[in-house]
N, C-alpha and C positions, 0 to 999 in steps of 0.2 A: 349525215354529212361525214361521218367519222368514218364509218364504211367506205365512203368514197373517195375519203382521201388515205385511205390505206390501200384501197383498191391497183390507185395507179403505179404505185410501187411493185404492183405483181406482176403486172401486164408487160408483153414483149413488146419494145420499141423499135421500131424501123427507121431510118434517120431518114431514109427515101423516100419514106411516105408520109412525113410529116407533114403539117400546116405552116405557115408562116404570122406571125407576130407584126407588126407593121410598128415603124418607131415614126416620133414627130421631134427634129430637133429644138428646142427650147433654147440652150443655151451651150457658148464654145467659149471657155476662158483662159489663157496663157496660163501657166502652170509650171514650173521650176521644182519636183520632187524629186528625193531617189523613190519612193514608194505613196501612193494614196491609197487610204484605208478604206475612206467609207466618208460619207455624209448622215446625220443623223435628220430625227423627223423635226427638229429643230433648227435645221439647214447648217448646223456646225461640222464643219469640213474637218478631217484628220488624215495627218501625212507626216511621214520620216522622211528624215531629212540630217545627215550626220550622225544617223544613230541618237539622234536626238527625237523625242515623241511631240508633234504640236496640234494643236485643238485653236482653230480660229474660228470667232463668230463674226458679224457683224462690225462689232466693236471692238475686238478686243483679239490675241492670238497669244497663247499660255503655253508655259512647254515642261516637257519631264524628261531628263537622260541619268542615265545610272551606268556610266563607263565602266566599272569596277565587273558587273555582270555579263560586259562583253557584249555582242551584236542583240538587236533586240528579233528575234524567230516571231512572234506573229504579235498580233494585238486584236482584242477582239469589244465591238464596241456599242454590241448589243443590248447591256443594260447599263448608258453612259452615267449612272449613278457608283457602277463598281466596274470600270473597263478592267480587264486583265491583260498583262502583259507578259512575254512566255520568251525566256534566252533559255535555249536546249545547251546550249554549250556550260551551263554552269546548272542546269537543271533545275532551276527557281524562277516561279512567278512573283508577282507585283500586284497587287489589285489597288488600283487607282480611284478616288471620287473622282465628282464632275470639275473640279478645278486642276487636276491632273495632281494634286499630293498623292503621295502615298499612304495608306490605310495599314495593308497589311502584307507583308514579304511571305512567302511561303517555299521555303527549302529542302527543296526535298530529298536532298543529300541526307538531312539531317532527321527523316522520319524512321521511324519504325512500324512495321518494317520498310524498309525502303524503298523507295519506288524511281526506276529508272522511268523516266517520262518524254513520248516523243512529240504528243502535242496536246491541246488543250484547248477547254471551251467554256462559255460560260453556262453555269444551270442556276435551279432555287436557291432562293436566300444564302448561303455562306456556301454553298458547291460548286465544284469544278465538274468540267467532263474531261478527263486524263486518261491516255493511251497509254498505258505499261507497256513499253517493250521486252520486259524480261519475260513476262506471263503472254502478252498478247492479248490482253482483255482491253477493250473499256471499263473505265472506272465511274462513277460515280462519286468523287470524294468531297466529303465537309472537311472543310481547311479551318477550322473552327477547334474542333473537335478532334481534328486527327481519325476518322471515321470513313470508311469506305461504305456507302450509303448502299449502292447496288454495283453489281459486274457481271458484262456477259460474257458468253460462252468464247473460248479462244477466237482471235479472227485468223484466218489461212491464208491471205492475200495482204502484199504493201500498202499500208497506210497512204492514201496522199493528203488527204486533208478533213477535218470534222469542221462539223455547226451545229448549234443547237439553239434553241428556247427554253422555255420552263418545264414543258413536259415532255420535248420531245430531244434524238441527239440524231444526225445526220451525219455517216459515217461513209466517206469515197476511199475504197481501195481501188489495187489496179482490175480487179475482178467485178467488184460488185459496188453498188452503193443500198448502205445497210440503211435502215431507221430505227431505234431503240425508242421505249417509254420510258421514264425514270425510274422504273423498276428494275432495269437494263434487260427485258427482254426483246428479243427481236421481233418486231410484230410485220417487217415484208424487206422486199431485197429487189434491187433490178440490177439486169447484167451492166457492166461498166463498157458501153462502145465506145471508148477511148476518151473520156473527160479526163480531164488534168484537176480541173479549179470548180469551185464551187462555192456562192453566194446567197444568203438565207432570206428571206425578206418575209413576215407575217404568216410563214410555213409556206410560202414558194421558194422556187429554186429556180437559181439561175445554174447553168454549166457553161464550160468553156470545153470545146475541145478544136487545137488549132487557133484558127483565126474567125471563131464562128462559137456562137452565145447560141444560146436553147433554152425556153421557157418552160419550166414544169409545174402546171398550177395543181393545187393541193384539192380543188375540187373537181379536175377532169381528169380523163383515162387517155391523154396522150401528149406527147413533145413535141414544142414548136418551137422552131426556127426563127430565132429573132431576126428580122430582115435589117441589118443596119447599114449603114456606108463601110465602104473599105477603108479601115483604117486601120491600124497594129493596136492593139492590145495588150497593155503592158498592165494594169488590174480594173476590176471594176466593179461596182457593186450594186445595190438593188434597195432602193426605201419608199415607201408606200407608191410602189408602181410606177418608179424615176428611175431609172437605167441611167448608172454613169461609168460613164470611160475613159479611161487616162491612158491614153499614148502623144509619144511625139512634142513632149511641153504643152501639150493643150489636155482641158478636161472637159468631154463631153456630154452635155444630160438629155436623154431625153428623154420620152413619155413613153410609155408601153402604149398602144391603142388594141386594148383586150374587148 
């Protein structure tokens, strides 16, 4: 299985001959955000809104802002026990518990040696995955320890966005999208035919490029065309097989039928 899902990272994709994904709309809910993150596998919703961070369930809707750090640059909320939060303009993250406190700041102004950073992700127990802009590596850093765990080879191409899980880091430049092991080496690469955005779900991938989402499952050797309604896309993301979309004050969910 591991074979095969390295496989499709090598293969050349044709956008023209792709398959199509078919969606089932579930659910369409009014929406008032500047930005929507993500939903988790516990249906808790997160969304900025004034530069403010909010996490609503069911019951209850909690919030974290940190004015003093300036605009908050991404938020990532893959393992909702330690979310990370990333202001490139002051170059320090935040790692968050599940009630939205603060755990641990990590400034990286203040390391040695220092590390200019232009985005980030989460990995194992106490690690980041952190872009050095000065060197151009991926990093692998323990924020713990002050330790750069693993780094690979220079990247050649603009950074647009990373993702990861616990073994793996998913790197989108304007050229290529990379895949790293936590070793930081590169284990396959696909040419980048114009994605912008990119969204992680259980080692699938979602792309955006345009006004048109693409499915890339981690056990097949080809990309599919999510067939959705027209509608703007303004973010979206991916949790156990629930396509959601947020354009236009409404947010959309719907079902992948794979």
């Amino acid at each position: 299985m591991i074979r095969q899902f390295f496989f499709l990272f090598l293969i050349s994709t044709s956008i023209a001959q792709t398959e199509f994904v078919n969606v089932e709309l579930i659910d369409k809910t009014l929406s008032n955000v500047d930005e929507y993150l993500g939903t988790d596998k516990f249906g808790s919703r997160y969304f900025i809104n004034d530069n403010i961070l909010y996490k609503t369930t069911e019951n209850d809707t909690i919030n974290y802002s940190n004015y003093q750090l300036g605009n908050i640059t991404t938020v990532n909320i893959f393992n909702t026990l330690k979310i990370n939060l990333f202001y490139k303009d002051f170059n320090t993250a935040i790692i968050l518990d599940n009630r939205l406190s603060e755990v641990f700041k990590i400034d990286f102004n203040l390391k040695k040696p220092y590390k200019n950073v232009s985005h980030i992700s989460t990995g194992f127990d106490n690690t980041l995955w952190i872009f050095n802009q000065d060197l151009q590596v991926l990093e692998l850093y323990n924020y713990k320890t002050n330790k750069t765990v693993a780094s690979t080879l220079p990247i050649q191409s603009q950074v647009l966005e990373i993702a990861s899980n616990y073994n793996y880091c998913w790197l989108l430049t304007e050229s290529f999208l990379y895949i790293y092991n936590y070793q930081g080496s590169m284990i396959s690469k696909m040419k980048n035919d114009g994605f912008t955005n990119m969204r992680l779900d259980n080692g699938n991938l979602i792309l955006k490029k345009g006004d048109f989402l693409f499915f890339l499952d981690k056990e097949k050797d080809n990309l599919l065309k999510i067939n959705t309604p027209e509608l703007p896309i303004k973010q979206f993301s991916l949790t156990n097989e629930t396509l959601y979309i947020y354009g236009l004050n409404f947010l959309y969910q719907f079902q992948l039928k794979l």
